[in-house]
Residue, then its C-alpha position, 0 to 999 in steps of 0.5 A: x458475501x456480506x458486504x465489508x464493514x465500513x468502520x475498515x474503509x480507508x482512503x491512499x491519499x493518492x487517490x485525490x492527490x491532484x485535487x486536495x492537500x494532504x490537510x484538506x484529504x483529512x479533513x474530506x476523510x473526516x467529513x465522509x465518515x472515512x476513518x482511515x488514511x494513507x498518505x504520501x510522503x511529498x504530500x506530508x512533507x509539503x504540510x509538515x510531518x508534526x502538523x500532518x499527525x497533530x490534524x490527522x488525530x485531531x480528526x480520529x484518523x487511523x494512519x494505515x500506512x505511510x506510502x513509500x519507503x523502498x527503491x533499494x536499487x537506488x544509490x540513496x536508498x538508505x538514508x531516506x528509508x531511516x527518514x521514511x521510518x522516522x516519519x512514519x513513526x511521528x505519524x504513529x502509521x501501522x507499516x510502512x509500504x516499501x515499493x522495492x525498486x527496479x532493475x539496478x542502474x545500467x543493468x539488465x539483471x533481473x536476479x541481482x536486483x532481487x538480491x540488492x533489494x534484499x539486503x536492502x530491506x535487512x540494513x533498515x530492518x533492526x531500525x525499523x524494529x527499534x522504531x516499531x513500524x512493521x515494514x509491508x513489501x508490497x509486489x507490484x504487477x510484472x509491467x513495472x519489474x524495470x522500474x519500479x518494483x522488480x518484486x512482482x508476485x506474493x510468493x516472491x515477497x513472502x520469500x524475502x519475509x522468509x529470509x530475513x527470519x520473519x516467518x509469521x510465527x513471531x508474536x508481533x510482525x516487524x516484516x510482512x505484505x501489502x497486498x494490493x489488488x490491482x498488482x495480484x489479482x492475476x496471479x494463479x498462486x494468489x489464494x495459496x499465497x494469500x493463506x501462507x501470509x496469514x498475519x504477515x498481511x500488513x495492508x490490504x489495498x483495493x481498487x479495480x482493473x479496467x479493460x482495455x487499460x489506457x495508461x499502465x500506471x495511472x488509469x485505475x478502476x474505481x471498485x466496481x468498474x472493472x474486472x478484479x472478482x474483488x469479494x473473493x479475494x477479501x474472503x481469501x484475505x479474511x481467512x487468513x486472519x486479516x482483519x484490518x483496514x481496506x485502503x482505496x488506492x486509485x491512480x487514475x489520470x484520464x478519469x477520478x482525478x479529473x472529478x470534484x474530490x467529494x464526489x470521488x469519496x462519496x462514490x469510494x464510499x458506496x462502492x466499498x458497500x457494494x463492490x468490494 
């Protein structure tokens, strides 16, 4: 394949996150000639969410997402995803990621977790339709069904999608997906799914498995250093008509957050070119 175009690159905030604040990752983005960025909300919270948008456009960024809204298992979870909407809005983001949440409370079911986080998702979507930030499900790997997301493959975020009447037809998409490599690329159904998404592709996340893997959570590959047949699953992604930012996510304890932070996107840089 031909190598992706550059002017896509974007870079999750989380990727230097214990080494820069979110004004000093815009300004590094800048710098680098990387012309999107996603960030956190602590970290937009810490410099303030007026300041945040008023530096990122000062810097010609495009906010390709704001991460996260979600954890609908939560007792709490309305009120700070009608805040998260806001933010996002303020930031004028193209979606919000929601990570759904896991395992209910003191609970043990697995199906009517799915079921809370569906009607979760429908209490916040007429706002987020009036506030015109699409919402982007994004399935993490079955490893954090507990916890974290108990969404674990594509074909199950697109089932919600389909439930909530957003079937990909519609001329703007208020509820699609994140796809993020890292958490799919095992799926056997990943390509089929992938062609079903179409235009529910939201976001496109990238970053590598590696082999053995050190930490569930925190030791992702850079592009490159690990096992994710990274080009065809952007083909797959560009067949399906996505044809929007690529946002390096890096969660990366033992190594990249260990390194300078230009170092770290100089290399995202290079290995966008020639890994992904």
């Amino acid at each position: 394949m031909a190598s992706p175009d550059r002017s896509l690159l974007s870079l999750n905030t989380a990727t230097v996150k214990k080494q820069w604040t979110l004004a000093q990752t815009i300004e590094g983005c800048a710098r680098h000639g990387i012309r999107g960025i996603a960030p956190w909300r602590d970290k937009v919270a810490e410099m303030g969410v007026k300041a945040a948008a008023r530096a990122i456009k000062a810097c010609g960024l495009t906010v390709t997402g704001l991460c996260r809204g979600g954890f609908f298992t939560a007792p709490d979870f309305l009120d700070d995803n009608l805040r998260a909407i806001e933010e996002a809005r303020e930031l004028g983001a193209q979606c919000l990621v929601l990570v759904v949440g896991g395992l209910l409370p003191g609970s043990k079911d697995l199906l009517s977790s799915r079921v809370k986080v569906l009607e979760g998702i429908a209490a916040i979507l007429p706002e987020a339709r009036k506030a015109g930030i699409p919402l982007a499900i994004e399935p993490l790997h079955p490893m954090q069904a507990a916890e974290r997301a108990c969404i674990n493959t594509l074909e199950q975020a697109l089932d919600v999608c389909d439930l909530l009447g957003e079937d990909g037809r519609s001329a703007q998409c208020a509820l699609g997906v994140a796809v993020d490599v890292y958490h799919v690329w095992w799926d056997p159904k990943l390509e089929q799914q992938i062609r079903r998404a179409g235009k529910r592709i939201l976001a496109y996340h990238i970053s590598d498995w590696r082999v053995p893997t050190r930490d569930l959570l925190n030791d992702r590959g850079m592009m490159g250093d690990g096992v994710i047949d990274l080009p065809r699953i952007r083909r797959w992604v560009e067949q399906a008509g996505y044809s929007g930012f690529h946002e390096v996510e890096i969660f990366s304890e033992l190594d990249w957050w260990q390194r300078d932070a230009d170092e770290v996107l100089k290399t995202c840089v290079e290995r966008y070119r020639s890994a992904s």
